[in-house]
C-alpha positions in Angstrom: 12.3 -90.6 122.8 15.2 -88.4 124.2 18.1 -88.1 121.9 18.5 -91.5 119.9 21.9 -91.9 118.4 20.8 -92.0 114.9 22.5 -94.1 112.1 23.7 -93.0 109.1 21.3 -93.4 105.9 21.9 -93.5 101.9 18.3 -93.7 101.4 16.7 -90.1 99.4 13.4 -90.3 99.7 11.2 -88.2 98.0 8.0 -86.0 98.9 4.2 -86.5 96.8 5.7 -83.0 94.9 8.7 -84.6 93.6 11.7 -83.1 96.0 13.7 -85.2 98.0 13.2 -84.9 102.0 16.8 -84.8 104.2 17.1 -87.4 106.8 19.0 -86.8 109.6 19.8 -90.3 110.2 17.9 -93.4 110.8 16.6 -95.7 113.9 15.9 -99.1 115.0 12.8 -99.6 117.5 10.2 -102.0 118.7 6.7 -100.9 117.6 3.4 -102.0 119.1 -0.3 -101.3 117.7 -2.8 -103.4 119.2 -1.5 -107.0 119.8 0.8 -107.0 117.0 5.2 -105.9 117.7 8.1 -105.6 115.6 10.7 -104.4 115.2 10.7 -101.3 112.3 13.5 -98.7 111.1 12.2 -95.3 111.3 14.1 -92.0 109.5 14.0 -89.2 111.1 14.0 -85.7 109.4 14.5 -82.3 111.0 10.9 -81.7 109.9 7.7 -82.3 111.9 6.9 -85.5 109.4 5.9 -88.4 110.3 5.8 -91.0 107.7 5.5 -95.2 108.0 7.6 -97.6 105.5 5.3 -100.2 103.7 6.9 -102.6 105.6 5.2 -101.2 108.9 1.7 -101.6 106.3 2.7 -105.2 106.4 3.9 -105.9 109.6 1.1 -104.4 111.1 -1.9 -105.2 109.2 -2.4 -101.7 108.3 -3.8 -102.4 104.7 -6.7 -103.9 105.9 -7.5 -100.6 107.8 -9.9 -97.9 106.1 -8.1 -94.6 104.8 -10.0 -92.7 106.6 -10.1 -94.5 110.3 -7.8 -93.2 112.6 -5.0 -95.7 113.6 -3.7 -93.9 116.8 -2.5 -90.6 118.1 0.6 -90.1 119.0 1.3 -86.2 120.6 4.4 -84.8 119.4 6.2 -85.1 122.8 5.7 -88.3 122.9 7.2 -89.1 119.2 10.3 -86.8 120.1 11.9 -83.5 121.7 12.4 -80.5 119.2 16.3 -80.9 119.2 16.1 -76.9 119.1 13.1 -75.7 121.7 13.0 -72.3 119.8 10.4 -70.7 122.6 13.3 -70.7 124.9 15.7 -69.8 121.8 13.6 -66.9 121.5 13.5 -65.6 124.9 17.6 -66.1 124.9 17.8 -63.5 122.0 15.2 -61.2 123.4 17.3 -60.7 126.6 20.5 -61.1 124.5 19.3 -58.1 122.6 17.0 -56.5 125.0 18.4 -52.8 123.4 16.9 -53.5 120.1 13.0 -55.0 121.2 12.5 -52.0 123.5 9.8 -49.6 122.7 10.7 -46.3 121.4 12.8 -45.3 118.4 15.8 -46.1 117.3 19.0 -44.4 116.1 21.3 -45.2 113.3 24.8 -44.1 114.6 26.9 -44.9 111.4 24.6 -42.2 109.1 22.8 -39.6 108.8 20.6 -38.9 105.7 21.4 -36.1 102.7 19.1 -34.7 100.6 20.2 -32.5 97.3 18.5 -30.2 95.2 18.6 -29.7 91.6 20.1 -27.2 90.3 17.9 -24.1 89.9 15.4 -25.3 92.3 13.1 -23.0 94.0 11.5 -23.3 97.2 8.0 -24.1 97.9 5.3 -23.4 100.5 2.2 -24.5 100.9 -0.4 -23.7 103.1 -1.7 -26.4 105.8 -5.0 -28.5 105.2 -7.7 -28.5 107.2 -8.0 -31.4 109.7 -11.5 -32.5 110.7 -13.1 -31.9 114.2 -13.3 -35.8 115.3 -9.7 -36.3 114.8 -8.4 -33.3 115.8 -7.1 -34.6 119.1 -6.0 -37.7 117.8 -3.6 -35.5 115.5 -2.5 -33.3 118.2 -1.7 -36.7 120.5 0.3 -37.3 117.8 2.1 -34.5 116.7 3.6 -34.2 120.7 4.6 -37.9 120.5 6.6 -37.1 117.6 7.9 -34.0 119.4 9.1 -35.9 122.9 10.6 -38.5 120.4 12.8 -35.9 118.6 11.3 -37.0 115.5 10.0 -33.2 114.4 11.1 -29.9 116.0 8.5 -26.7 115.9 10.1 -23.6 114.0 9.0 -20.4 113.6 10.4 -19.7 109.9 10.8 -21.5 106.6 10.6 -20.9 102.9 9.8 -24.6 102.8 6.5 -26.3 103.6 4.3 -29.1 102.9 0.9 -29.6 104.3 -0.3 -33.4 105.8 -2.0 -36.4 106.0 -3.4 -38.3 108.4 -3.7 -42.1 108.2 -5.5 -44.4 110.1 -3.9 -47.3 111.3 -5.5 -50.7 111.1 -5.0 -50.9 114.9 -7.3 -47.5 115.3 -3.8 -45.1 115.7 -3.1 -42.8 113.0 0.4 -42.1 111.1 1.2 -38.5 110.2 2.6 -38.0 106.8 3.7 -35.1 105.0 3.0 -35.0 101.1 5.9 -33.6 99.8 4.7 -34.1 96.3 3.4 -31.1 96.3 6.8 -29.9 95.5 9.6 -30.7 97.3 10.2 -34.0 95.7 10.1 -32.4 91.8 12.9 -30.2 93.0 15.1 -33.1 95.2 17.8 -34.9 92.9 17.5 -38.7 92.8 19.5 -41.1 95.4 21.2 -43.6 92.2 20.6 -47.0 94.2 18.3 -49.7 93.2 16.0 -51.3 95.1 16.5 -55.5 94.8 14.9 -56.8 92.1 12.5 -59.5 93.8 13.7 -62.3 91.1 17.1 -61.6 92.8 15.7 -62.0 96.1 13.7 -65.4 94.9 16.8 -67.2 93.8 18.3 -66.2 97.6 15.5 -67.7 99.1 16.5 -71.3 96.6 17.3 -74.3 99.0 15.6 -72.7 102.5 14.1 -75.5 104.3 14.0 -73.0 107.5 13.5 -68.9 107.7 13.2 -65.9 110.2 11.8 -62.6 109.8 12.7 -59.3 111.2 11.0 -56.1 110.9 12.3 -52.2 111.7 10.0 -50.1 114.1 9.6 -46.9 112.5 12.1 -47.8 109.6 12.8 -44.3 107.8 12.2 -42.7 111.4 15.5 -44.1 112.9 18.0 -41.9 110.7 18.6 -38.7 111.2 18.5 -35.9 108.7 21.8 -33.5 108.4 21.3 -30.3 109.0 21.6 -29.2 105.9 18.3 -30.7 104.7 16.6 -30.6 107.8 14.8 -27.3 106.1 13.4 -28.9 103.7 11.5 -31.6 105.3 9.3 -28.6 106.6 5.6 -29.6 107.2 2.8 -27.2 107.7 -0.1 -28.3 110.4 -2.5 -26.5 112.0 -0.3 -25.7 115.1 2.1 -24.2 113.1 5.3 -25.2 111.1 7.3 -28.1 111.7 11.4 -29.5 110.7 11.5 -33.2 110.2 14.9 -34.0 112.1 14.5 -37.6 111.4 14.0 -39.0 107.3 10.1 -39.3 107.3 8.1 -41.4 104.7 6.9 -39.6 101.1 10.2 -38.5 100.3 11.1 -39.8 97.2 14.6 -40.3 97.7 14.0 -42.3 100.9 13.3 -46.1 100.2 17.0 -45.6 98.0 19.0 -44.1 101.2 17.2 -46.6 103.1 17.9 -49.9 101.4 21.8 -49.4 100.6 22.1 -48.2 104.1 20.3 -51.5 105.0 22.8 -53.2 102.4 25.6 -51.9 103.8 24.9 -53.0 107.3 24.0 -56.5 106.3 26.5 -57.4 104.0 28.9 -60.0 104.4 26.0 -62.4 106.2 24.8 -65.5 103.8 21.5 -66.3 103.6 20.0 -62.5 104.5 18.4 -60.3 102.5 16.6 -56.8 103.2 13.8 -55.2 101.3 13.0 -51.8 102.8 12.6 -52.5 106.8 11.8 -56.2 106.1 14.9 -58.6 106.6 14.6 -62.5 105.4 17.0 -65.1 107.0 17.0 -68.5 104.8 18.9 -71.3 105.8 18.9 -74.9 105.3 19.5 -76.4 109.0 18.1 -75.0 112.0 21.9 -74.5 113.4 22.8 -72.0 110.0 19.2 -70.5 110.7 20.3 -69.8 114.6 24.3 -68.6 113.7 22.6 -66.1 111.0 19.6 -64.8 112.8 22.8 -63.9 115.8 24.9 -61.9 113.6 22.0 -60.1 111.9 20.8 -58.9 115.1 24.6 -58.3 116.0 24.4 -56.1 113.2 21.5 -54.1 113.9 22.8 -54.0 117.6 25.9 -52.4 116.9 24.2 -49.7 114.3 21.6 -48.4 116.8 18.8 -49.8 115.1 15.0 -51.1 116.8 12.9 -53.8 115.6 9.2 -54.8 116.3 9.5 -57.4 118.5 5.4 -58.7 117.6 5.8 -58.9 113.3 9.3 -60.8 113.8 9.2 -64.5 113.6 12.6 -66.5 114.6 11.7 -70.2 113.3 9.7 -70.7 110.1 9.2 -73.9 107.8 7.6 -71.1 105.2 7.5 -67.5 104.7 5.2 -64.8 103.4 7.4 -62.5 101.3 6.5 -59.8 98.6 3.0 -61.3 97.7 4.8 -65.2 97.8 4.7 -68.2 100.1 8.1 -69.4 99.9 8.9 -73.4 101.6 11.4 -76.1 101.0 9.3 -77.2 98.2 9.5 -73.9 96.0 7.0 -70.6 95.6 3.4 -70.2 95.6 1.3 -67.9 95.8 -0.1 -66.2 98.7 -3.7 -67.0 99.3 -4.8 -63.8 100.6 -3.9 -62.2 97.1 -5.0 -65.1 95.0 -8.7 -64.2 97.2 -8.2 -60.5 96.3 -8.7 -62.0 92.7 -11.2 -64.5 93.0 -13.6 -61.6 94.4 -12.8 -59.1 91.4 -15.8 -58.4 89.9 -16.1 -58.7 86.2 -14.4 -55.3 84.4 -17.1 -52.9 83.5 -14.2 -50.4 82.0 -10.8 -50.1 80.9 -9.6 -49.2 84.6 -11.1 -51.7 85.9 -9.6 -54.0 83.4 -6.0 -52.9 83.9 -6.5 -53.7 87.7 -7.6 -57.3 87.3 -4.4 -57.6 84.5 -2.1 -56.2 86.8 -3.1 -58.3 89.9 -2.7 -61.6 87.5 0.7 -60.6 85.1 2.0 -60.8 89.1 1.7 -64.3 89.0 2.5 -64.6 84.8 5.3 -67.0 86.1 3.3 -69.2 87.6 0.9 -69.3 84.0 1.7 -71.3 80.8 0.9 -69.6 77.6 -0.7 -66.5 79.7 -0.6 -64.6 76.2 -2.9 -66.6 74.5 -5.8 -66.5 77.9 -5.9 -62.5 77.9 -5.1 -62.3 73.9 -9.5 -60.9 74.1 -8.6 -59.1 76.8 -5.5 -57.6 75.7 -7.8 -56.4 72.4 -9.5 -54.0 74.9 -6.6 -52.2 75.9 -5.3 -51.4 72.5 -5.7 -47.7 71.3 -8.8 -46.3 70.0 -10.4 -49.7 70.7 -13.9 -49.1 72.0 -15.4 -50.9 75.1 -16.9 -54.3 73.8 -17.1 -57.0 76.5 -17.7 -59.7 74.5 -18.1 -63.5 74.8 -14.8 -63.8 74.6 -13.3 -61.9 77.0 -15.8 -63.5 79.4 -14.6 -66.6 78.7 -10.9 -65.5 79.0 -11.6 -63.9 82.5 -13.8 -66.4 84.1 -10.2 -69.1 82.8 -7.5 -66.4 84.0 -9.3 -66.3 87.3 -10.1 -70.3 87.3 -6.4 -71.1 86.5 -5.1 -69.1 89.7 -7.4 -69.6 92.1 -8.1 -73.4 91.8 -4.7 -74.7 90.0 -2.1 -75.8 92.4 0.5 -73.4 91.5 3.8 -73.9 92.7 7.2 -73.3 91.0 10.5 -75.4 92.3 13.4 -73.4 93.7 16.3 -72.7 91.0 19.2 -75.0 91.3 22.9 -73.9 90.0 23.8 -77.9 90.0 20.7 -79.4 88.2 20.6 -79.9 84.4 17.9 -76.7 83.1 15.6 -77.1 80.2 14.1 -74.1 78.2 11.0 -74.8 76.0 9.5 -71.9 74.3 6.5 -72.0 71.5 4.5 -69.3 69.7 0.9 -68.9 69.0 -0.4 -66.3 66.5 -0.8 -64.1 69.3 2.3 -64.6 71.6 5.2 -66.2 73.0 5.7 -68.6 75.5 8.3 -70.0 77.3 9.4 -72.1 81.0 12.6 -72.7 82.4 12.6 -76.2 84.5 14.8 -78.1 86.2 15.2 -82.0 85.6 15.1 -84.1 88.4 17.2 -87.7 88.8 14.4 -89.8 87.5 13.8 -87.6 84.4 11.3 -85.7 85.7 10.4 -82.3 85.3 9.4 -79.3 87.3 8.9 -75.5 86.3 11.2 -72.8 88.0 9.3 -69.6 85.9 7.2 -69.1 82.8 7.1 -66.2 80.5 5.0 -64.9 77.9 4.5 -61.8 76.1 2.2 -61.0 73.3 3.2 -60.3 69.7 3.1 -56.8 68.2 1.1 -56.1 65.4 4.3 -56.2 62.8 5.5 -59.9 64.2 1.9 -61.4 63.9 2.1 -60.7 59.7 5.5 -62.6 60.3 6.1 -66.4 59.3 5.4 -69.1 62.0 8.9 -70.1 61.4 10.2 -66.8 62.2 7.7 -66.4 65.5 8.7 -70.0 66.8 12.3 -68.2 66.2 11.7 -65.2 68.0 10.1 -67.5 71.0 13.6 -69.4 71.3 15.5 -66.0 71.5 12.9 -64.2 73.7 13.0 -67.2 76.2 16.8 -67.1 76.5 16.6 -63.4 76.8 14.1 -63.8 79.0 15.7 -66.2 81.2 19.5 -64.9 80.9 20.1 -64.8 85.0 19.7 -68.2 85.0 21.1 -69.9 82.0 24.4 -67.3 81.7 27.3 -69.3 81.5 26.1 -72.9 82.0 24.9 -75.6 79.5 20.6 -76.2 79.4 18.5 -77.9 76.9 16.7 -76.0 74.6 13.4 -77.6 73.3 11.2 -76.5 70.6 8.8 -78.4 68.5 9.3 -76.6 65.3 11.8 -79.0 63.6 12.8 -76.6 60.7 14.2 -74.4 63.2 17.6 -77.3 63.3 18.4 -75.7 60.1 18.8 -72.4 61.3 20.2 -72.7 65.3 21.0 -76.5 65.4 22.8 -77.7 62.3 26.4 -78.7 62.4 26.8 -79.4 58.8 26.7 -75.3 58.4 23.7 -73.3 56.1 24.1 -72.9 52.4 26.2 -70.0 51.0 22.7 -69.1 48.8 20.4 -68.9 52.1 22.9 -68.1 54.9 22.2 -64.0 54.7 18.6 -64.9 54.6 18.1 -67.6 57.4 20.8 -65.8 59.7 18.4 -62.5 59.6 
C-alpha cells in the first residue's frame, strides 16, 4: 500500500480483553475476493492487526464460509510497509553508538565506588580453596583475562582476603567470584539506597503499547574501586593474592552503589527505568519509543558505560521483566515460571513446602481469595505442627497449581484517570481484597489482588469485625494507588454502613464501642 493519507476516526474499538485498540486513522479502498468487489473502510492501527468490519462479512459472503477454512493470505508487505523499518533503525544506533556495543569493558567516568567499614572492624584472611584439576586451566584463562582487562591486579601483601568460586556459565565459560561472606561483608557498613520496589516499576510500565530493553556487559565490573578500598576486595587463588580494582559481584553493598548510580544517570528521561544492569524503555508510539531509547543511550554514551549488544532488544510489543510479561493489554505471567510450577512435585517436607508457597505468593496478585486455597497448607507451617499431608492439603495444592497454570491470568494496567473500585471480604481464615478499574461500559477488570491470612487472635473475632478489618487492610494494602483520589469501596457486609458509611452519625451509647 505505500503511505495512504489516512482519515481521521472517532471510532474506539475494543479488543476480545476489554481494552480499547488506537487507530491511527482510517481508509477507503476497493476490495476483491473471488468474483465479488466493494468498496470497504479499513482502520489502521500501529499494530500488526488485521481485523475485517461485519460489513466486509456481508459484502463478501464471508458468513457462509467455515471458521476454520482459510479465506486468503495476504503477506504483510503486501498489506503495508512498517512505517518505522526498525532493522535498519537498529543498525543506525549500532553505528551511532558503536563505543558502547564494542566488546570489552567499560568505564564509568563520573564515579568511582567507596566502601566503609564499621567501626571497630577487624581484618580478615582466609586461606584459598582448592580448585579441581579439569578446570584448572579454565580458571587460569580466566584469571589473565581479568588481569589484561584491569579488572584485578596481583599483590604481594594484604591483611585482607577472601578465597573463590568458580561458576559455570550456561554458554560453557565460567565467572570468577570471590565470597566475601566469609567476612568482609559483616564488617562493611551498608550503602542506605533502595533498590525499586517492582510495584513501582509495574505502574511505570502502565499504558506501554511499545518497549526496548538494554542490558550492561559486565555491570558491577565497569566502576572502579577508590583506592582506598581497593584492599579490601582482596581475593585469595591459587596463584596467589589478588586486589579487585574494579567493584566485583558478592559485595553486599554493590547492587545499592550500583542502582542509584544507574538512577542518577537516567534520571530526567520518561518512560525508563533501571533494575540493576537491566534498563526498560516503555512508550506508547513507536516515535516516543525511538526519541527515548536515543537519549538513554546518550546517556550511557556520555558516562563511559558498555552494553551487550545480543540480550538488548530495540522494538517490542511485550516484555519479559522481573518474572512478568508485560503488553498493552496489562501483566501476566511468565510461562517459563508458571512451568517451573506446574513440574513441582508434591511437598514431602516443610522445605519443600515453603518453596512451592513462595514460587505461588509471587503471583498472589494475580489470585482471588489465595488465603482461603493454602489455609491446609498454611496449617503445616505453623510452629510445633507436625508433618501431616493430608487430603486436604492435596486438594489445596493440586487447585493452587491448577489456578496458575491453566487460568488465564492477566491483570489491566493501573490508570490515574479511570474510576477504581476496592472490594475486600473475609473468610474465617483470611482476608481478601482486588483493586479494579471500571471501564466505559461498566465493566470491570482487576489491577492487583491481596490476601493475607488471619492470626489466631482475629479468627476468635466477630465476622463483623473481620469483614471490618478486610476493608481497612485493603485500603492499606492498596494505599499507592488510591492516595488522594476518590474509588468505590464495596463490601457485602451491609451492617458495616453503620460503622464507615452512615451520614446520620452513630449513637452517643455505641460510638466508643463501634469506632474501636
Amino acid at each position: 500500500m505505500g503511505g495512504p493519507n489516512l482519515q481521521h476516526t472517532t471510532q474506539k474499538p475494543r479488543t476480545a480483553c476489554g481494552n480499547y485498540l488506537h487507530l491511527l486513522g482510517k481508509m477507503e479502498c476497493t476490495v476483491t475476493f473471488r468474483d465479488l468487489a466493494f468498496v470497504g473502510v479499513c482502520y489502521i492501527t500501529p499494530a500488526d492487526l488485521n481485523l475485517l468490519g461485519l460489513d466486509w462479512f456481508d459484502h463478501l459472503n464471508l458468513a457462509d464460509v467455515p471458521l476454520n477454512t482459510i479465506c486468503n493470505l495476504v503477506s504483510q508487505p503486501q498489506l503495508r510497509q512498517q512505517p518505522h523499518d526498525f532493522e535498519s533503525y537498529t543498525r543506525t544506533l549500532m553505528t551511532q553508538f558503536s563505543t558502547i556495543f564494542q566488546p570489552g569493558l567499560g568505564r564509568c567516568s563520573v564515579m568511582k565506588a567507596t566502601l566503609r567499614l564499621k567501626t571497630g572492624a577487624k581484618p580478615v584472611f582466609r586461606p584459598k580453596r582448592p580448585v579441581s584439576y579439569a578446570t584448572l586451566q579454565t580458571v587460569d584463562e580466566e584469571l589473565n583475562r581479568l588481569q589484561q582487562q584491569g579488572v584485578i591486579t596481583p599483590v604481594s601483601y594484604s591483611v585482607w582476603a577472601a578465597p573463590i568460586v568458580v561458576i559455570k556459565k550456561a554458554n560453557g565459560t565460567i565467572r570468577i567470584c570471590a565470597d566475601f561472606s566469609t567476612g568482609l561483608n559483616a564488617a562493611l557498613e551498608q550503602h542506605h539506597y533502595p533498590l525499586p520496589v517492582s510495584a513501582d516499576l509495574f505502574t511505570m510500565l502502565n499504558g506501554g503499547r511499545f518497549f526496548a530493553k538494554l542490558n550492561l556487559a559486565d555491570a558491577y565490573l565497569q566502576v572502579e574501586v577508590d583506592e582506598a578500598s581497593r584492599e579490601l576486595l582482596t581475593i585469595n587463588t591459587h596463584r596467589g593474592l589478588f586486589q579487585y580494582n574494579r567493584l566485583p559481584f558478592g559485595v553486599k553493598t554493590a547492587p545499592s552503589i550500583f542502582q542509584q548510580l544507574m538512577d542518577t544517570i537516567l534520571s530526567g528521561i520518561s518512560g525508563v527505568a533501571a533494575y540493576l544492569d537491566d534498563i526498560l524503555i516503555v512508550a506508547t508510539t513507536l516515535e516516543q519509543l525511538r526519541e527515548r531509547t536515543t537519549l538513554v543511550l546518550q546517556r550511557i554514551s556520555d558516562n563511559g558505560f558498555r552494553l551487550r549488544p545480543e540480550k538488548c532488544q530495540f522494538y517490542l510489543q511485550s516484555v519479559k521483566y522481573l518474572g512478568f510479561i508485560f503488553d498493552a493489554d496489562g501483566r501476566r505471567p511468565d510461562p517459563e515460571n508458571i512451568r517451573a510450577i506446574k513440574l513441582m512435585p508434591t511437598p514431602t517436607n516443610v522445605s519443600a513446602l515453603r518453596s512451592f508457597l513462595g514460587l505461588v505468593s509471587y503471583y498472589s496478585a494475580f489470585v482471588p481469595s489465595m488465603h482461603d486455597i493454602r489455609a491446609p497448607l498454611n496449617s503445616l507451617l505453623q510452629k510445633n505442627s507436625s508433618w501431616n499431608w493430608t487430603k486436604q492439603c492435596d486438594t489445596a495444592f493440586c487447585k493452587l497449581k491448577s489456578i496458575i497454570i491453566c487460568s488465564e491470568l492477566l491483570l489491566t494496567h493501573y490508570d490515574p484517570a479511570m474510576p477504581i473500585i476496592v472490594a475486600a471480604d473475609a473468610s474465617a481464615n483470611g482476608l481478601g481484597a482486588v483493586i479494579s478499574h471500571q471501564f466505559p461500559d461498566a465493566s470491570e477488570k482487576a489491577i492487583m489482588h491481596a490476601a493475607r491470612t488471619l492470626t489466631p487472635a482475629e479468627k476468635k473475632c466477630s465476622q463483623i469485625e473481620k469483614e471490618a478489618l478486610a476493608l481497612v487492610f485493603a485500603v492499606r494494602r492498596f494505599h499507592k494507588f488510591l492516595y488522594g483520589r476518590r474509588f468505590t469501596l464495596l463490601t457485602d457486609h451491609k451492617p458495616l454502613l453503620a460503622i464507615f458509611g452512615s451520614k446520620s452519625g452513630i449513637p452517643a451509647h455505641s460510638a466508643n464501642r463501634l469506632q474501636r
